[in-house]
C-alpha positions as CSV (number, residue, x, y, z in Angstrom):
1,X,100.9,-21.7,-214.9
2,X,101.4,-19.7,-218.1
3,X,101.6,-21.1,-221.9
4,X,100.8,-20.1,-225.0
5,X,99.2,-23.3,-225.4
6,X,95.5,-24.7,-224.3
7,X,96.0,-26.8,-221.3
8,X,92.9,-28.5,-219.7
9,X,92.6,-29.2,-216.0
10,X,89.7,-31.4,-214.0
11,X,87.3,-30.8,-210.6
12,X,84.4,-31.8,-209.8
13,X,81.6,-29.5,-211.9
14,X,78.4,-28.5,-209.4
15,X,77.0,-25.7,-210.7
16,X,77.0,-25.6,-214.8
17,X,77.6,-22.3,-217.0
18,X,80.6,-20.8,-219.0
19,X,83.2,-17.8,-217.5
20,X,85.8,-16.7,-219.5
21,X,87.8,-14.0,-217.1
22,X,91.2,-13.5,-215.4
23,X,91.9,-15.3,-212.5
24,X,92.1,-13.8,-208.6
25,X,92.8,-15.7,-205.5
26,X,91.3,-15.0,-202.3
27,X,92.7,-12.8,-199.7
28,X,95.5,-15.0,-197.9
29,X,95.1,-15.6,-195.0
30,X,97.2,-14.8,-191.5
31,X,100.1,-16.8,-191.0
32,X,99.6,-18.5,-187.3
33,X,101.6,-17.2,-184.1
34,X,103.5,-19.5,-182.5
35,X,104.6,-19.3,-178.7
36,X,106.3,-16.4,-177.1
37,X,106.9,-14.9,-174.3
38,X,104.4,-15.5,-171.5
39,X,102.0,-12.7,-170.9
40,X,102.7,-11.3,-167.2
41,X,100.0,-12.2,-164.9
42,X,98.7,-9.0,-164.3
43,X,98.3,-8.2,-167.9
44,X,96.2,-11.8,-168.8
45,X,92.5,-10.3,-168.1
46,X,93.4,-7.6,-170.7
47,X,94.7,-10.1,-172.6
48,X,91.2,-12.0,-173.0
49,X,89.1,-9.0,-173.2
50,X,91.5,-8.0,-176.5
51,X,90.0,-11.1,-177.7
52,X,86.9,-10.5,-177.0
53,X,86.4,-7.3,-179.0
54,X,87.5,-9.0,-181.5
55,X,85.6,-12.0,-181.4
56,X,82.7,-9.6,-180.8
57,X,83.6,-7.2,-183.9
58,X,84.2,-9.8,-186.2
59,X,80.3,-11.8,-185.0
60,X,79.1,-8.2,-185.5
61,X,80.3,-8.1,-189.2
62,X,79.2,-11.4,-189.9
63,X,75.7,-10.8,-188.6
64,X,75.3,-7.9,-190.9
65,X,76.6,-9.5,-193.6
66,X,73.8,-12.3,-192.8
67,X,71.2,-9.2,-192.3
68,X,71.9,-8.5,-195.7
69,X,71.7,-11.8,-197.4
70,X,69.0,-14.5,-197.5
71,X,67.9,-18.4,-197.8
72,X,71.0,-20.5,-197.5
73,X,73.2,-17.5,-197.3
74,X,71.6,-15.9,-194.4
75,X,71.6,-19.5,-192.3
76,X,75.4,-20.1,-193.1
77,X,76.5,-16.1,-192.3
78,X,74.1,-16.6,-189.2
79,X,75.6,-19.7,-188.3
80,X,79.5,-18.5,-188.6
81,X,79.1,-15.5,-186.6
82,X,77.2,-17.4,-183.7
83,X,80.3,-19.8,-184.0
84,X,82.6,-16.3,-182.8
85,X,80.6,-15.7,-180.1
86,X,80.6,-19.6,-179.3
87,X,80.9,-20.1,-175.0
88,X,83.2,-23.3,-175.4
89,X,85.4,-21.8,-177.8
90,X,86.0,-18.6,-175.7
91,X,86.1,-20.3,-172.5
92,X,88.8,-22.6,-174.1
93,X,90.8,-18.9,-175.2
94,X,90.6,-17.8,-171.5
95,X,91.9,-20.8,-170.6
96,X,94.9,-20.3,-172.5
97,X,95.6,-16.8,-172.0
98,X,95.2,-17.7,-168.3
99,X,98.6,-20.0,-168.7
100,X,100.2,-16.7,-170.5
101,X,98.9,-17.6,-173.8
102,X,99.2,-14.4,-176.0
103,X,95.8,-13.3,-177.7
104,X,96.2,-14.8,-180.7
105,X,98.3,-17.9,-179.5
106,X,95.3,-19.3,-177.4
107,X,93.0,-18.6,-180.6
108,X,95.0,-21.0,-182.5
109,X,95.1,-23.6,-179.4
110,X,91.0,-23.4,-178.7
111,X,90.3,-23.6,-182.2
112,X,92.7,-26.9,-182.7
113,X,90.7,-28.2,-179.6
114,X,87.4,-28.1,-181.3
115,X,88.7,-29.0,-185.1
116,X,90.1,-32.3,-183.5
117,X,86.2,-32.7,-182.0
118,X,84.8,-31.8,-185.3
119,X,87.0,-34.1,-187.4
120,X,86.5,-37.2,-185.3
121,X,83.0,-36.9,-185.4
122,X,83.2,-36.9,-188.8
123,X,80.4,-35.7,-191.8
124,X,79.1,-32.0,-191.5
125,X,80.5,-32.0,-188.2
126,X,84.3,-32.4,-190.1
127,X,83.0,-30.1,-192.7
128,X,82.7,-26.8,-189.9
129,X,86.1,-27.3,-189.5
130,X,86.6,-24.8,-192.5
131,X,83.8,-22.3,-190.7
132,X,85.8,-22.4,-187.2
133,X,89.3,-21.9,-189.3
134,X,87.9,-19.0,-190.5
135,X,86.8,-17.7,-187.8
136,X,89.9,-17.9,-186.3
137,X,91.6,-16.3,-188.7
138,X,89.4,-13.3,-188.8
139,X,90.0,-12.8,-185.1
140,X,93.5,-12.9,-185.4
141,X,93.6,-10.6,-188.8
142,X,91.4,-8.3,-186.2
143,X,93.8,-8.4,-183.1
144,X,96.7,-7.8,-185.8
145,X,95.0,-4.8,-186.9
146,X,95.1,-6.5,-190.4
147,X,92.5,-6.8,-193.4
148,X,90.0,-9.4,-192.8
149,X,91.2,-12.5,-195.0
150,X,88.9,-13.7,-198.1
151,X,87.1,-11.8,-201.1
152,X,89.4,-9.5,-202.9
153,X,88.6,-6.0,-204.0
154,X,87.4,-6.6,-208.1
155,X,87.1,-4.8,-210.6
156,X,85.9,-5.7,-214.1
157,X,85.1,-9.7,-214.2
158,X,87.1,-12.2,-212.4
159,X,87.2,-16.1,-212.0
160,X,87.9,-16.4,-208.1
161,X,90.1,-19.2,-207.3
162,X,90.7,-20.5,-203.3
163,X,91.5,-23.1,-201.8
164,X,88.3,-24.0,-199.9
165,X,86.3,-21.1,-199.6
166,X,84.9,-19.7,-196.3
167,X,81.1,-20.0,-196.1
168,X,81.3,-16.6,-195.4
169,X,82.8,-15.2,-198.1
170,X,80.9,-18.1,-200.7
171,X,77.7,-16.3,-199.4
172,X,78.7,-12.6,-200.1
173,X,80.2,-12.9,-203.1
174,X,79.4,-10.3,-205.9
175,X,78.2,-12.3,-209.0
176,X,78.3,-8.5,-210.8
177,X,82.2,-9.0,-211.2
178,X,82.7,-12.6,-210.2
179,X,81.8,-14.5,-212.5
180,X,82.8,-18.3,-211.7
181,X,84.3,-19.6,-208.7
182,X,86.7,-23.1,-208.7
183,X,88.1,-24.0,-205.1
184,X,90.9,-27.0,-204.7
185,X,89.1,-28.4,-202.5
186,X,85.4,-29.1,-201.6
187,X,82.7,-31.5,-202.4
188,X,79.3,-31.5,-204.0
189,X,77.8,-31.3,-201.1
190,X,80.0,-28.5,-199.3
191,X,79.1,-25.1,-198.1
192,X,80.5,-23.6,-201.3
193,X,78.1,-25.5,-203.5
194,X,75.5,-25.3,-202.1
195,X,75.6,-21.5,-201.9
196,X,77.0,-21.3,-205.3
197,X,73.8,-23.1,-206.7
198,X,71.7,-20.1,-204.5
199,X,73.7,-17.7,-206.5
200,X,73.8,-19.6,-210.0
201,X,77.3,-18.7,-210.3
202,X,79.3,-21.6,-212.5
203,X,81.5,-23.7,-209.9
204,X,84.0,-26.3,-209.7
205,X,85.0,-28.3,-206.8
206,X,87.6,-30.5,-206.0
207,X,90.0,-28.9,-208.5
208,X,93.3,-30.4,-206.7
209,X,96.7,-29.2,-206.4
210,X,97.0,-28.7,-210.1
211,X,95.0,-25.1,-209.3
212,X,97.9,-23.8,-207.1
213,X,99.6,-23.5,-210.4
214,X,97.6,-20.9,-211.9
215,X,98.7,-17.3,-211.3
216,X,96.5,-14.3,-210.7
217,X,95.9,-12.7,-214.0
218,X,95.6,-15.7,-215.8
219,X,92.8,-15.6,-218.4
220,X,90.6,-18.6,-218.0
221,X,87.8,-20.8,-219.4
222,X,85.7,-22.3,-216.9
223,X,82.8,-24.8,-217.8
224,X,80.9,-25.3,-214.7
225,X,79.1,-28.6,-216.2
226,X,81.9,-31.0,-217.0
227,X,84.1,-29.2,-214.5
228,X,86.9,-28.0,-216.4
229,X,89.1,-25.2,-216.7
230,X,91.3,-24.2,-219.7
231,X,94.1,-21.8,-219.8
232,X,95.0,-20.3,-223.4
233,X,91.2,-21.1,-224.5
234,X,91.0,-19.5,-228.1
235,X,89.7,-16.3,-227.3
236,X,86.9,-15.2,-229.7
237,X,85.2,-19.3,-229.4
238,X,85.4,-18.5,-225.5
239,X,83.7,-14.9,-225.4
240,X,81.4,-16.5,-228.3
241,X,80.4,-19.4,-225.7
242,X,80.1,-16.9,-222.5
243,X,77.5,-14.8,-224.5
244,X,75.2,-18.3,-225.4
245,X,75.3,-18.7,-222.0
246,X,74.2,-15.4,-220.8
247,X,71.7,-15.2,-223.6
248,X,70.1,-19.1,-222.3
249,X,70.5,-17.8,-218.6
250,X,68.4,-15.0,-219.5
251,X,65.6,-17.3,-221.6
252,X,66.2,-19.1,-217.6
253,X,65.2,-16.7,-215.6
254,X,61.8,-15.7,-217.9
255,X,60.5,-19.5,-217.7
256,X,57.9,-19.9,-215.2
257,X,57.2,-23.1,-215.4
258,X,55.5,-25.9,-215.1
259,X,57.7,-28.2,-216.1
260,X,56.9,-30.7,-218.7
261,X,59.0,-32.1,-221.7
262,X,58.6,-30.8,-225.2
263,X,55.7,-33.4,-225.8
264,X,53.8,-32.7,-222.9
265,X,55.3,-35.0,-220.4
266,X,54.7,-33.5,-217.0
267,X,57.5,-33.4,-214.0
268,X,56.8,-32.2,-210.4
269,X,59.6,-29.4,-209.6
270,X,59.6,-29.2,-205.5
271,X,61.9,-27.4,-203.0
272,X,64.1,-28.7,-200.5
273,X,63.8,-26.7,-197.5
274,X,64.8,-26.3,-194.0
275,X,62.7,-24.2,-191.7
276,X,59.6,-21.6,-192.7
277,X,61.4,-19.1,-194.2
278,X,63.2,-21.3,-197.0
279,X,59.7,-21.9,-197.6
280,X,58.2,-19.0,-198.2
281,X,61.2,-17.9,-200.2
282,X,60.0,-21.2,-202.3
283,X,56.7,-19.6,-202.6
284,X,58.0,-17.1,-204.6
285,X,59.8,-19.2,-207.0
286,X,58.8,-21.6,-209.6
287,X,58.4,-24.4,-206.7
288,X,55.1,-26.4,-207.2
289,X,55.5,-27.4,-203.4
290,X,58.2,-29.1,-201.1
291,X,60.1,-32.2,-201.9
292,X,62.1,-32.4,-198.9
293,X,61.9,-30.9,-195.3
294,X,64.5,-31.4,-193.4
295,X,62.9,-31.1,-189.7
296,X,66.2,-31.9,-187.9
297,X,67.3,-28.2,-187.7
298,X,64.3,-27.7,-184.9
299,X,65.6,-31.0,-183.4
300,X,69.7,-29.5,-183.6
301,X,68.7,-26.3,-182.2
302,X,67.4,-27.4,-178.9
303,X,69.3,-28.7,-175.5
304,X,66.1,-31.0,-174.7
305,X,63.5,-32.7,-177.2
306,X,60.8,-30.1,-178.7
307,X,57.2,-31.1,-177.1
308,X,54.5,-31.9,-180.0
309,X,53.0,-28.7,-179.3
310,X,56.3,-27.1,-180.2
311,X,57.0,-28.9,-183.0
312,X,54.1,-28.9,-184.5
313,X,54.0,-24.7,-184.6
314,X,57.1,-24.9,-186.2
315,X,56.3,-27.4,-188.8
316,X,53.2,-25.0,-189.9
317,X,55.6,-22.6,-191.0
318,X,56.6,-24.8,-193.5
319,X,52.7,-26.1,-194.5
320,X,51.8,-22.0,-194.3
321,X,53.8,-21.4,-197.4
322,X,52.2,-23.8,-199.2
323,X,48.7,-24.1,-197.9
324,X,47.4,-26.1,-200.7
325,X,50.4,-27.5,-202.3
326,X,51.8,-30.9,-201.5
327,X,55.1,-30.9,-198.6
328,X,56.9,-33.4,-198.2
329,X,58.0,-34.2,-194.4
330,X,61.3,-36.2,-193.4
331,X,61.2,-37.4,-190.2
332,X,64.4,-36.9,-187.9
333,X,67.0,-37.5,-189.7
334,X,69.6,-37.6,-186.9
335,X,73.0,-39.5,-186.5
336,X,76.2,-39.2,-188.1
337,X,76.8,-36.1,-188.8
338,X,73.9,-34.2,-186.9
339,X,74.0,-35.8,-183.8
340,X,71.9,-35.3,-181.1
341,X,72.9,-35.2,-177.4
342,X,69.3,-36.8,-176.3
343,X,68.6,-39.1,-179.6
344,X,71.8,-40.5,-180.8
345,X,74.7,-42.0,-179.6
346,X,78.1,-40.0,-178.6
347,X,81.2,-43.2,-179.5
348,X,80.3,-44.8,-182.4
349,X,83.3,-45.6,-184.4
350,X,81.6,-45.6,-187.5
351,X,78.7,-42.7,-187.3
352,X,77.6,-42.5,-190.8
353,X,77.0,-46.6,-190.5
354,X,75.9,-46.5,-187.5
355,X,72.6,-45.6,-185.7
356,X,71.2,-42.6,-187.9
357,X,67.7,-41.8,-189.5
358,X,65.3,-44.3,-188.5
359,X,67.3,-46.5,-187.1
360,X,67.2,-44.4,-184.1
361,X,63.8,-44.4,-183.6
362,X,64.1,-49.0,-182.7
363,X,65.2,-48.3,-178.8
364,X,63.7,-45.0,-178.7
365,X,60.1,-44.8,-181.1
366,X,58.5,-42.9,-178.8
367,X,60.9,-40.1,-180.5
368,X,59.4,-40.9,-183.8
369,X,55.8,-41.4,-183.2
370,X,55.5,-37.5,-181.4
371,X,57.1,-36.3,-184.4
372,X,54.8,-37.9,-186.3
373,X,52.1,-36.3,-184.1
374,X,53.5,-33.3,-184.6
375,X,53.2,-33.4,-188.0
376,X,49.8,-34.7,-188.0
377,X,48.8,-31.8,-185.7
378,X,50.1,-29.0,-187.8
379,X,48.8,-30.2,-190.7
380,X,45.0,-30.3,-189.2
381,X,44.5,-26.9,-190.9
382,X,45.9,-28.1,-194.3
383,X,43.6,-27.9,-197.1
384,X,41.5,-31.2,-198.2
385,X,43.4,-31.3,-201.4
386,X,47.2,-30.4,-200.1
387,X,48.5,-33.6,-199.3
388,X,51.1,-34.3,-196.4
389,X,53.8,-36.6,-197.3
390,X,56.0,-37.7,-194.7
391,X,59.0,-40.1,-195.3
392,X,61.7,-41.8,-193.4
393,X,65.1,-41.7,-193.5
394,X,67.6,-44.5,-193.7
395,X,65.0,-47.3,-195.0
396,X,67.0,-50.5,-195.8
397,X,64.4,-53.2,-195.2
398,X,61.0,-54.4,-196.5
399,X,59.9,-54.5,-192.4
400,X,61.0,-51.1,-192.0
401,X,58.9,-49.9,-194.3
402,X,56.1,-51.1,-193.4
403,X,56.8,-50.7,-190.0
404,X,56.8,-46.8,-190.8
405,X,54.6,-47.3,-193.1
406,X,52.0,-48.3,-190.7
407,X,52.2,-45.9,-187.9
408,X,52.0,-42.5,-190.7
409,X,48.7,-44.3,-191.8
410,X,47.6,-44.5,-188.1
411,X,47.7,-40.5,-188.2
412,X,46.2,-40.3,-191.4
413,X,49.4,-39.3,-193.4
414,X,50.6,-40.6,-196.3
415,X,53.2,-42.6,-195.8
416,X,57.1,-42.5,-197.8
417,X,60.6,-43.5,-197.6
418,X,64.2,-42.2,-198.6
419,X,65.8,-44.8,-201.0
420,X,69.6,-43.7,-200.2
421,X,70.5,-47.6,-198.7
422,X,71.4,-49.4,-201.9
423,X,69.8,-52.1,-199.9
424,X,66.4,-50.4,-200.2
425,X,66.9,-49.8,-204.2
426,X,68.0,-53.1,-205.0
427,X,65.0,-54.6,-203.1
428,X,62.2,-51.7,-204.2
429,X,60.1,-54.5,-205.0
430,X,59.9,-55.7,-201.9
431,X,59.9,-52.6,-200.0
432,X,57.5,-50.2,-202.5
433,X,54.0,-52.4,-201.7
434,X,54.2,-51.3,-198.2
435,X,54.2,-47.2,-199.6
436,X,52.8,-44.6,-201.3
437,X,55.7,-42.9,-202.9
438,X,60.1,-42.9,-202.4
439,X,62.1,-40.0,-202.6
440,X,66.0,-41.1,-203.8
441,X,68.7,-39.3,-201.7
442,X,71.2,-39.0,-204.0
443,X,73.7,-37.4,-202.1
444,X,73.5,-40.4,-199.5
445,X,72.8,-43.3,-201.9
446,X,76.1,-42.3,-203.9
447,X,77.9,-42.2,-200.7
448,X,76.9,-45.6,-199.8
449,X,77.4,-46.9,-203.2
450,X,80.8,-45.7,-204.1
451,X,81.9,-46.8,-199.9
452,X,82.8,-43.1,-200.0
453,X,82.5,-40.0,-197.9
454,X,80.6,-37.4,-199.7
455,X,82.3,-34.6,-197.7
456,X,85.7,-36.1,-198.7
457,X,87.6,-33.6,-200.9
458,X,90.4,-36.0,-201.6
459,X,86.9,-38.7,-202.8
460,X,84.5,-35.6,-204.5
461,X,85.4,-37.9,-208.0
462,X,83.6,-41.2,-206.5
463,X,80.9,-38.8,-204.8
464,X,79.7,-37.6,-208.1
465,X,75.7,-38.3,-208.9
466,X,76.5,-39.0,-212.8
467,X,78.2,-42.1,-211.6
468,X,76.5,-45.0,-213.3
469,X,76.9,-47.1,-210.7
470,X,74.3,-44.8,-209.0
471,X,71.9,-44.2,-212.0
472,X,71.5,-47.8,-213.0
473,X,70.2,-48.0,-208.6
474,X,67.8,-45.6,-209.8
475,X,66.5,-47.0,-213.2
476,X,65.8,-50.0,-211.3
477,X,63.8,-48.0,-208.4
478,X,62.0,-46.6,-211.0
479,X,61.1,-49.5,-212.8
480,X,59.7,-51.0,-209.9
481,X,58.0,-48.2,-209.1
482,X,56.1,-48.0,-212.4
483,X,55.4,-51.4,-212.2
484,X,53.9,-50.6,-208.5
485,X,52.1,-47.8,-209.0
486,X,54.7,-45.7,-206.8
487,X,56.1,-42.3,-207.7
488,X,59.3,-41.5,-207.9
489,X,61.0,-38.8,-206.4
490,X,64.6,-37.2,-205.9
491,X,65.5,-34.9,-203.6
492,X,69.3,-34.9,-203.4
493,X,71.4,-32.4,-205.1
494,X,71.7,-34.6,-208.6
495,X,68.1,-32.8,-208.8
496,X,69.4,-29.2,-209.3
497,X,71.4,-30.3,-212.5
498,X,69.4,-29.5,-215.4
499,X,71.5,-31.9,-217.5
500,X,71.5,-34.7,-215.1
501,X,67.6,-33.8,-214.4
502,X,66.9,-34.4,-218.3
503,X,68.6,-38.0,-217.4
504,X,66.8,-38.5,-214.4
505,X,63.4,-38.0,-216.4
506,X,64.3,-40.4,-218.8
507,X,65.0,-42.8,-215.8
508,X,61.4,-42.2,-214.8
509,X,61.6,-40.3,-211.8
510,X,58.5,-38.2,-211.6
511,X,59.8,-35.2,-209.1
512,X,63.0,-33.1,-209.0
513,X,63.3,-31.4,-205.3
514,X,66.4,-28.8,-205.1
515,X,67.3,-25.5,-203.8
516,X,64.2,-23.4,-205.2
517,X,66.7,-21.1,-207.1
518,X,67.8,-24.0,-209.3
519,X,64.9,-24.9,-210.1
520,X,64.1,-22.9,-213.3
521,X,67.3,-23.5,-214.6
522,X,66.3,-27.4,-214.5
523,X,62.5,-26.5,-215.4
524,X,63.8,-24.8,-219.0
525,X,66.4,-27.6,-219.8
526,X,63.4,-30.8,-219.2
527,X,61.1,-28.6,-221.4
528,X,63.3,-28.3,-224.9
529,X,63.6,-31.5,-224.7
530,X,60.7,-34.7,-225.4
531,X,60.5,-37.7,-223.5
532,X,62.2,-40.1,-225.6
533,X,65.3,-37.7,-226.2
534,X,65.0,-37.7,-222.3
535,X,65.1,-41.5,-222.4
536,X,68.2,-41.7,-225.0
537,X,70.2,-39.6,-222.7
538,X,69.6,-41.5,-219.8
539,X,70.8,-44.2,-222.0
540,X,74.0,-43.0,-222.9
541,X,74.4,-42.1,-219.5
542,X,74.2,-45.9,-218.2
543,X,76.6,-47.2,-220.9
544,X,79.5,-44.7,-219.9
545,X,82.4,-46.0,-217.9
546,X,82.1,-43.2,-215.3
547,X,81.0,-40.1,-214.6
548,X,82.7,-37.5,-216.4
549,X,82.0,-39.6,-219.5
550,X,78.4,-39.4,-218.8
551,X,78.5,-35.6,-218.5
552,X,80.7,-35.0,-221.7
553,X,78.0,-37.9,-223.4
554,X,75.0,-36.0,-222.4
555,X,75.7,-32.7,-223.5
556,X,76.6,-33.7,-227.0
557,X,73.4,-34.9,-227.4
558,X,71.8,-32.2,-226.2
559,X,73.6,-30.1,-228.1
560,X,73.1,-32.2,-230.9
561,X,69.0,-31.7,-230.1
562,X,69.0,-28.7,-230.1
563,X,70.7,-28.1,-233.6
């Protein structure tokens, strides 16, 4: 795409700022063998130990890459190179190469074998289809004797543009030269954005076909907030924009919190975290604590159920960090897409409506109530004044609450819910009396709302948290929580937008959890602002007809604010 003229194309906006660079693509990647002569028999155990060394080599580069990196980077470089070295995917390559299968042919059949699995079973599960794929690519580049697929050498500053960008790749890239990152596909919940948000580099998801269009070389404008890019952007307003946004991201990383509006209106900023050393890595930040800590990875990583005992030593990795902060605990949040071999069922038909969070715990509680156990164990050695929240996930009824409710307060913890079932929002007022606090899950409550898949590429414009179908479910749990005396959290990734956070503080919600790193940018936004001009945003917000409205609506306020 090249013209003189400014033309203006739409994604999906999840991490905000302002790049105005040339364009590069991504390495491509291998074309895929196809079948050919059969490998003689006495030639096939060479065959699979080729593959081998090259499943090996290419684990081995991941892992340093992952040695090198940390939080959400290190856990997603980790988790790709264990996926190399993965028994049932070799096993499944040996069984190929066994019929006569060349190297690199029996790659391509074992990896379709699991990507089928993967996309039947639906949620993250579908999502690690792009992980194995580029896995399998790397191993074939590596048996070709080819450069690995992905980041391109850069110099100078770029805009990188992909069509759904490996994990691996998302994780190492060099924010010195690239300087936004816009993917055709994706989601705001996807690998890339979430590590994106780690690194604070501006990103658009969900950009669509339109993006094959654009040639390397291509100088573009890329606002990260409203999610669009513009080729033939006047040049001087563009460079003037990038360097307000360089200077703010600098007056970003000096604020130190706490967070509180410009007239002394204070809101709680908490981490989301997901084992002991996200936490600590919180510790360090501006992080007043832990919003949301998602226990299932102990639970995913294990072939049997963790004893209390084992549990609970794990879960005071997470209290250590913050030994006289508040932590907020969600209890297994298993089912659609984290299943569990011993906790949740193998053929439902429709997982992420099915038998997930605490619905699983109603033929088997005894799960639940040694968690809970657990939980109450570790935090024995908590300080008096460090509270231990712990909330469930899934809540759609009144008797489910209190039903949780009930058997925290038997262990002396205080006791919470996840308002992501528009169910449980639309009846807060029957459902908050039974608790001390709610957390909303936006990413899950949006999902439900909009009857669409949040990992969906083709659906990322329904599964958008400014959609006011979704903030008017929140204003109303946070009126009802006023009126009961129940603070409000939320803990989904709506939290780590500092425009939408400004909106949600109008709302009423009392705490934003997010990925630690985010949270100063959000911290720095609430505090220019005062509660009212909070309140008028949130308004403007509500009466938009959808959510790129809202966006565009929002930030001409604020902009109008701050002049």
């Amino acid at each position: 795409m090249s013209s003189a003229e400014e033309t203006t194309i739409s994604g999906t906006g999840v991490v905000a700022g302002i790049a105005y660079a040339e364009a590069v693509w991504v390495r491509p990647r291998p074309e895929l063998p196809g079948a050919s002569t059969p490998v003689p028999e006495e030639q096939r155990d060479a065959e699979f130990d080729r593959f081998v060394e090259a499943a090996d080599l290419v684990a081995s580069r991941l892992e340093q890459r992952a040695n090198g990196a940390d939080g959400q980077a290190a856990e997603v470089l980790d988790a790709t190179s264990r996926m190399a070295k993965d028994r049932g995917w070799h096993k499944a390559v040996r069984k190929g190469v066994r019929t006569g299968k060349t190297a690199e042919y029996a790659v391509v059949g074992a990896t379709d074998k699991f990507v089928t699995m993967f996309e039947a079973a639906g949620g993250i599960m579908a999502e690690r289809t792009t992980d194995l794929k580029d896995v399998r690519d790397r191993v074939i580049a590596q048996l070709r004797g080819e450069p690995e697929p992905g980041l391109p050498a850069v110099e100078g500053e770029a805009v990188l543009l992909a069509d759904d960008l490996a994990p691996a790749d998302t994780a190492t890239l060099d924010t010195a030269h690239i300087k936004a990152l816009v993917t055709e596909l994706g989601g705001p919940t996807s690998h890339t954005a979430i590590i994106a948000r780690q690194l604070d580099i501006p990103c658009i998801v969900a950009m669509g076909a339109s993006l094959r269009d654009i040639e390397a070389g291509t100088v573009l404008y890329v606002d990260g907030a409203v999610g669009n890019v513009t080729i033939g952007a006047d040049e001087e307003t563009s460079k003037q924009a990038v360097a307000e946004y360089r200077e703010r991201a600098e007056k970003v990383a000096q604020w130190t919190g706490p967070a509180e509006t410009a007239d002394g209106h204070r809101v709680q900023l908490l981490a989301n975290v997901a084992d002991g050393n996200a936490a600590r890595i919180a510790s360090d930040s501006v992080a007043e604590g832990i919003g949301l800590y998602r226990t299932e990875l102990s639970f995913l990583s294990a072939s049997e159920e963790p004893t209390v005992e084992e549990q609970a030593r794990i879960y005071a990795k997470v209290f250590n960090a913050y030994p006289e902060s508040k932590v907020v605990v969600r209890t297994l949040d298993a089912g659609s897409d984290k299943p569990i071999s011993y906790a949740t069922m193998s053929d439902e038909e429709n997982p992420a409506l099915g038998v997930r969070g605490l619905r699983v715990a109603r033929d088997n509680e005894a799960l639940l109530t040694r968690q809970l156990d657990a939980i109450a164990l570790a935090a024995e050695n908590r300080d008096d004044n460090a509270p231990t929240w712990v909330m469930a996930p899934m809540v759609a009824t009144a008797a489910e609450a209190q039903w949780f409710a009930g058997l925290c307060r038997e262990r002396n913890l205080v006791a919470g819910a996840m308002i992501e079932v528009p169910a449980a929002a639309l009846m807060a007022d029957t459902i908050m009396p039974h608790l001390d606090f709610v957390s909303i899950g936006t990413n899950d409550l949006t999902q439900y709302t909009m009857a669409a898949d949040r990992l969906s590429s083709q659906l990322a414009y329904l599964t958008d948290p400014w959609q006011p179908a979704v903030l008017r479910l929140i204003q109303h749990t946070c009126v009802v929580g006023h009126d009961n005396n129940v603070p409000v959290g939320v803990c989904g990734e709506a939290a780590a937008d500092p425009m939408l956070a400004c909106v949600l503080t109008g709302l009423g919600v009392n705490s934003l959890s997010a990925a630690s790193t985010a949270l100063a940018g959000v911290g720095a936004q609430v505090s220019e602002l005062t509660l009212e001009q909070c309140q008028k945003l949130a308004d403007v917000a509500l009466a938009s007809s959808g959510p790129s409205e809202a966006r565009e609506a929002v930030r001409e306020l604020i902009e109008k604010y701050r002049d």
